[in-house]
N, C-alpha and C positions, 0 to 999 in steps of 0.2 A: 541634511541627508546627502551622503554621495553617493548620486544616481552612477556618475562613472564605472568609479567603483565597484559596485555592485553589479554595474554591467558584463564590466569585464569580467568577473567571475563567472558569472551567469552563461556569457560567451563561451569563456574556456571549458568550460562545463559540457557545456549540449556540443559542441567541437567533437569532442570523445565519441558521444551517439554517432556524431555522422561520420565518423572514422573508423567504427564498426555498427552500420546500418544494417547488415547481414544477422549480426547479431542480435542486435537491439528488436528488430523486426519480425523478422524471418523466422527464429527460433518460438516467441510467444504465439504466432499462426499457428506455425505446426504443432504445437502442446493442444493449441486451438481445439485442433481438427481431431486428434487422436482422442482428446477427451469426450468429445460430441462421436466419435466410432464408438469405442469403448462405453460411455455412458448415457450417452444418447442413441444409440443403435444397438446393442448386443446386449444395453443394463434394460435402459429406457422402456426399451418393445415390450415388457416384461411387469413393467411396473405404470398402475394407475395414475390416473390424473393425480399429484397433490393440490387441494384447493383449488379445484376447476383449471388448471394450470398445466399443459402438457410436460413433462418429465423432462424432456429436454429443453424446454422454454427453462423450465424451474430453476436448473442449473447454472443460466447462463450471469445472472448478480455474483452467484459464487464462485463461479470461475472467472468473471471478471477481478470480483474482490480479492482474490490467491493472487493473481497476476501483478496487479496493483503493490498491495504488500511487499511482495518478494521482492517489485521490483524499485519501489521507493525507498526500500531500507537497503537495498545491496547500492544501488549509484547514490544514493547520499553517505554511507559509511565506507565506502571505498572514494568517494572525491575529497573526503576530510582525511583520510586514513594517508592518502599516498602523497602529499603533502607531506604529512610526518615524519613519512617516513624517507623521505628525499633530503627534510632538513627545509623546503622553501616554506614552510610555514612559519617562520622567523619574519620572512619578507611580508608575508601577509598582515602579521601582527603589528608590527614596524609602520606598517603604509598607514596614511591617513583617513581609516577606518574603525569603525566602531563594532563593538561584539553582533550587534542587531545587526549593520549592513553586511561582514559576514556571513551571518548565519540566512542571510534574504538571497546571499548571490549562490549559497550553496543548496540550499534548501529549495529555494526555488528551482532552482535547475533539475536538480533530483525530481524534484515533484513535476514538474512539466514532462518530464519521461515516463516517468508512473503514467500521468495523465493519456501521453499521446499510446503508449501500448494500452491502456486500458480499453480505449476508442475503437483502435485495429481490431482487439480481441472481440469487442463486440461489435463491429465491422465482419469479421469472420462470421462471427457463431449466425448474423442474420441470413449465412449461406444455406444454413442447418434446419434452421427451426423458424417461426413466423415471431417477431419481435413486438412486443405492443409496451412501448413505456406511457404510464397515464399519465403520472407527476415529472415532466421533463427537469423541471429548476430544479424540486427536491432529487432527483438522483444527480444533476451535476454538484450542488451542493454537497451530495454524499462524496461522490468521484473525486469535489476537491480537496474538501477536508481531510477524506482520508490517505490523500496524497499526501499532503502539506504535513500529517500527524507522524505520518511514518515515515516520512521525511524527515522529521524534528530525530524521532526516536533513533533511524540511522544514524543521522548525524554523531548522537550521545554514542552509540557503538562505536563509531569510526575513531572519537577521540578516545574511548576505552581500552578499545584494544588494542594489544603491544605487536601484534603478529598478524601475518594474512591468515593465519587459519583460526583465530578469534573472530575476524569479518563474519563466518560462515557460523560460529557456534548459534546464536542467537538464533538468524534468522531460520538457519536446518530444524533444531531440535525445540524452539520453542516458540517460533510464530507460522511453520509449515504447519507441524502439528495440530495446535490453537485453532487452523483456518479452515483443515480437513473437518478438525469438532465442532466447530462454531455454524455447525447449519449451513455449508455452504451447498451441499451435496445431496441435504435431505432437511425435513423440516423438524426441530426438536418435539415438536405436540408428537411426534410418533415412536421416540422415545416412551419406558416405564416413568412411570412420577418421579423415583427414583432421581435417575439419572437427564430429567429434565431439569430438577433444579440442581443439578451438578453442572449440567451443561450452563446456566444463568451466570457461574461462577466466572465462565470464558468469555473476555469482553469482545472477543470477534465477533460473539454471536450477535450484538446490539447491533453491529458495525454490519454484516450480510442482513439481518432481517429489516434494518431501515433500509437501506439500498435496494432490498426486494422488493420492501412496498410500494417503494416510487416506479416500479414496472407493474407491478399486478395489486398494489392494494392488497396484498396478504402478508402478515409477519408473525414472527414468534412471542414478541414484545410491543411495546406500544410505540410509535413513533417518535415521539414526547422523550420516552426514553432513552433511545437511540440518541437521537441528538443530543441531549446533553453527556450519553457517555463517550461521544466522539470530543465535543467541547473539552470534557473534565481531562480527558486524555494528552488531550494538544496542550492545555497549562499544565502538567505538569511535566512533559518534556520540556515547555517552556522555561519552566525554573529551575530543570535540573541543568537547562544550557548556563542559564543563565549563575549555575553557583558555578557552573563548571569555569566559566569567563572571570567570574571575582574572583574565585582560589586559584586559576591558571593550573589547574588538574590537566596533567600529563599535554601541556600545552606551552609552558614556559622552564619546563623542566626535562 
């Protein structure tokens, strides 16, 4: 294993965050706040306990989990992306590195940024509402798989797309979406039948109500479940890295 190597990526990576900390920072606070005004104060006031649970407590896994998402698919598919598109991704391929170290200096990095805005975010929201997490390990466990998953999956975007405004297709129209429906905002038992098992379809949903549980021990699904559809998720971005390194897709060509 070169740890080096993979250092330095890992390096040159979070370099970026701290050369726009304003950004990286600053901006996830303030969505913070405005979502806890908006839906924790003018939605909130309005709307009962869900599952013994105040309304703005409720919210704050799913707005954690949004944050997360966004932001470990936008910096791992724009740190693979801009590479490409410079041309030094030739030098990377070339260096004395293997697909796995790679993908551990890029991925990693992406996901320790997911990680550390996730924290701040809910560093904030404990300004708003009174915080009680029961199961600490199972939600950091959540916090970090789902970093590392959507990490992976950026990653697979960033070598897909040909263009900067491909970076934004995915994560705008089909994983915002997905995270607004996926129970982040509300609990699906209060959905019609219908559209609760429509909603089972969306695998965000697995991914907010385990993370919920581990603060309040309430979810839409079972624990058990959860976790393995975080698991089943991260191998198969695993393998789709991993065809995309043997075929050298839009990476050698």
């Amino acid at each position: 294993m070169n740890i080096r190597g993979i250092a330095s990526i890992y390096k040159f990576e979070m370099a970026r965050m701290r050369r726009t900390l304003g950004q990286s920072l600053i901006s996830p606070v303030i969505s913070t706040v405005l979502y806890f005004i908006v839906f924790g104060s003018a939605i909130g006031s309005r709307i009962s306990d869900i599952d013994g649970v105040n309304y703005g407590a409720f919210i704050v896994p799913g707005l954690m989990m949004l944050t997360m998402l966004s932001q470990s698919t936008g910096n791992a598919s724009f740190g693979i992306y801009f590479p490409r598109f410079s041309g030094t991704i030739y030098e990377i391929l070339s260096a004395p590195l293997s697909s796995l170290e790679i993908v551990l200096g890029y991925v990693g990095a992406a996901a320790t940024k997911a990680m550390i805005i996730g924290i701040v975010v809910l560093a904030t929201a404990g300004f708003f509402v009174p915080l009680e997490i029961q199961h600490p390990f199972i939600m950091m466990f959540f916090l970090v798989m789902t970093c590392i998953t959507f990490s992976l999956l950026g990653f697979i975007i960033g070598i897909w797309a040909d263009g900067f405004e491909k970076l934004q297709i995915i994560p705008l129209l089909v994983i915002t979406p997905l995270t607004f429906l996926g129970g982040s905002f509300y609990s699906i038992n209060m959905l019609p039948d219908f559209w609760q098992k429509v909603s089972l379809l969306n695998p965000v949903v697995y991914l907010v109500s385990g993370f919920r549980w581990s603060f309040y021990e309430h979810s839409d699904v079972s624990i058990m479940t959860s976790v393995t559809m975080i698991m089943v998720f991260m191998l198969v971005c695993l393998a789709i890295i991993g065809v995309i390194f043997k075929t050298g897709y839009r990476l050698k060509n």
